[in-house]
N, C-alpha and C positions, 0 to 999 in steps of 0.2 A: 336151873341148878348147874346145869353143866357147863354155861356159861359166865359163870362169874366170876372165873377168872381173866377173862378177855376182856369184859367190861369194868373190874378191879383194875387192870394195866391201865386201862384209856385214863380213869378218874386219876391214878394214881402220878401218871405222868404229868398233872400240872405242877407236882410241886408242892403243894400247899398244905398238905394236910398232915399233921402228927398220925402217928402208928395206931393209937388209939383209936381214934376216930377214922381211921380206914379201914380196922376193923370192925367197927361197927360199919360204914358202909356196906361192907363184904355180907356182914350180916344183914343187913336190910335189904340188899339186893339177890341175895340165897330167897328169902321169904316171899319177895316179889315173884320171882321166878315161878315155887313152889305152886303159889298161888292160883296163876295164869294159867300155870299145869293144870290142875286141878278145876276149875271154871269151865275150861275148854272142852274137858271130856268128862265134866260133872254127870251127863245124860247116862253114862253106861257106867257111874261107881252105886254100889250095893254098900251094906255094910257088910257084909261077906271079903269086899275089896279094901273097903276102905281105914277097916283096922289094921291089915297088915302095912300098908301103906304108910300109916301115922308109926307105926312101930320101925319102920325104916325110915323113917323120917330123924323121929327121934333118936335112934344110934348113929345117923348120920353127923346132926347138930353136935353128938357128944363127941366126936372124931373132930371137930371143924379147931384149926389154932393149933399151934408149933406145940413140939414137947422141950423143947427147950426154951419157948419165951419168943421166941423170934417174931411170931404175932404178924399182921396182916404184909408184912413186905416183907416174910423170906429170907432175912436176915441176919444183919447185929450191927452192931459199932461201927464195924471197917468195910460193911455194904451190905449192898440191898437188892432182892431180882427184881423190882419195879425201880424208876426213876422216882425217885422221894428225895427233896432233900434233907441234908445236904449231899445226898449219892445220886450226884445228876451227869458223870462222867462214864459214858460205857467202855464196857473190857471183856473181857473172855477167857476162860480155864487156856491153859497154855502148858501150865504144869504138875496140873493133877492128872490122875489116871484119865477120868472123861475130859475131852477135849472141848473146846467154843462153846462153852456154858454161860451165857451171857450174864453180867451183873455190873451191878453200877456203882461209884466209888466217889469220896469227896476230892476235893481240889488238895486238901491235906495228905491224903493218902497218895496221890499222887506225888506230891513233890516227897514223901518219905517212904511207906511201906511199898510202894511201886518198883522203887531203887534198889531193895533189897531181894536178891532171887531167895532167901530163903524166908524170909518173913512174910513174901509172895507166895509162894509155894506154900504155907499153913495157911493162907488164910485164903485160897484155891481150894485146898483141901476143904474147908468150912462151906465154900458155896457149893463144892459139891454135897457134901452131905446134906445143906439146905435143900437145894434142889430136886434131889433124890425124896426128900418127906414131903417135898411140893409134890412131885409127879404121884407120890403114892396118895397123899390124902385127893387131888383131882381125881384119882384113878375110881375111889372107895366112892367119889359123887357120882362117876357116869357108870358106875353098877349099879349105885342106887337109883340113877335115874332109869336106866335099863330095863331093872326089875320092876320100877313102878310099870312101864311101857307094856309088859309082859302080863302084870297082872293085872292091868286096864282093859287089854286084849284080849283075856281069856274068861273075862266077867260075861255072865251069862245076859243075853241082850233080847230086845226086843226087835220086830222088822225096822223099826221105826229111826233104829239105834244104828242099824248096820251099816252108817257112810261112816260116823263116826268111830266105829271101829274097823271099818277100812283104812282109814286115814291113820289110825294108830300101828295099826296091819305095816303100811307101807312106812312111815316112819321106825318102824322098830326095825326091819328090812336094813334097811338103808343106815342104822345105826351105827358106829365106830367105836369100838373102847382105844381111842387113839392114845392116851393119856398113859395106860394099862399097858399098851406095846409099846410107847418110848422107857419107859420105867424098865420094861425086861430087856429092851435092849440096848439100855445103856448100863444098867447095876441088874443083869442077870442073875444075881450070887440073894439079892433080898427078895425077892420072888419065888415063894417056895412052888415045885411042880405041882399042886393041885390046887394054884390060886391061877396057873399062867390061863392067860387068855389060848380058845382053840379058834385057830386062824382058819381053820378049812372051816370049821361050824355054820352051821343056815337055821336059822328061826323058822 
């Protein structure tokens, strides 16, 4: 789950794929994921655990996809945050508020909206705002991946059980909400103070 956006980028960059169909991959690689979760540390889920788990699952799925349409590449028209084409030319915010926001642009745009600093400048504005519902809908995956990790860990176990809930033990440890602390500290203002991640915190 918390990976699929790294592996959405890799497929993404050949090129090949209409929007539709990336997000459907995006979706079948979320499911994968889940999956694997779930098999791996099958030995220590209850139904005690496992209901809540599916009910964070499912608010998850209902979060996944643009609120404006923008749909698996982060988008619109005048670009894209994955190389798709025809936005296979990279570029970077310059003159919006947040700075080197990576995105990609066609060969058209270049030779027109490019040239223009202020038809630049709005449609900068756009990736940042894109951007910004990227980092937050990632952010809402590695909480929910978090919490599943949390309530894997604290399901009541057998001797039998106990490596496997070490290994979840130290994984949850060693976990990041990286997603969650670039999101506050690039657009600190949509971050309300009782969603912000506690950077001192220990599991």
């Amino acid at each position: 789950l918390v990976r699929v956006s790294s592996v959405f980028t890799m497929v993404a960059s050949f090129g090949v794929f209409t929007p539709l169909l990336l997000i459907l991959i995006r979706f079948i690689v979320s499911i994968i994921g889940i999956i694997l979760l779930l098999v791996r540390v099958s030995s220590v889920l209850t139904m005690r655990v496992f209901i809540p788990l599916l009910l964070i699952l499912i608010l998850s799925f209902m979060n996944m996809g643009g609120e404006d349409g923008a749909g698996a590449t982060g988008g619109s028209r005048y670009f894209s945050l994955t190389p798709v084409q025809p936005h296979t030319n990279p570029l970077a915010t310059k003159l919006a508020t947040v700075k080197d926001i990576p995105y990609y642009v066609s060969d058209q745009f270049l030779r027109t909206v490019a040239r223009d600093r202020y038809q630049l400048s709005q449609v900068e504005r756009m990736v940042e705002r894109s951007y910004e519902r990227e980092l937050s809908d990632e952010c809402k995956n590695q909480k929910v991946y978090k919490r599943m990790l949390e309530l894997m860990a604290k399901s009541k176990i057998t001797e039998a059980q106990r490596e496997t809930r070490e290994t979840l033990m130290m994984e949850l440890r060693g976990f990041e909400l990286t997603r969650c602390l670039e999101l506050e500290d690039l657009f600190p203002r949509s971050v309300p103070a009782k969603d912000r991640v506690d950077r001192h915190s220990e599991f």
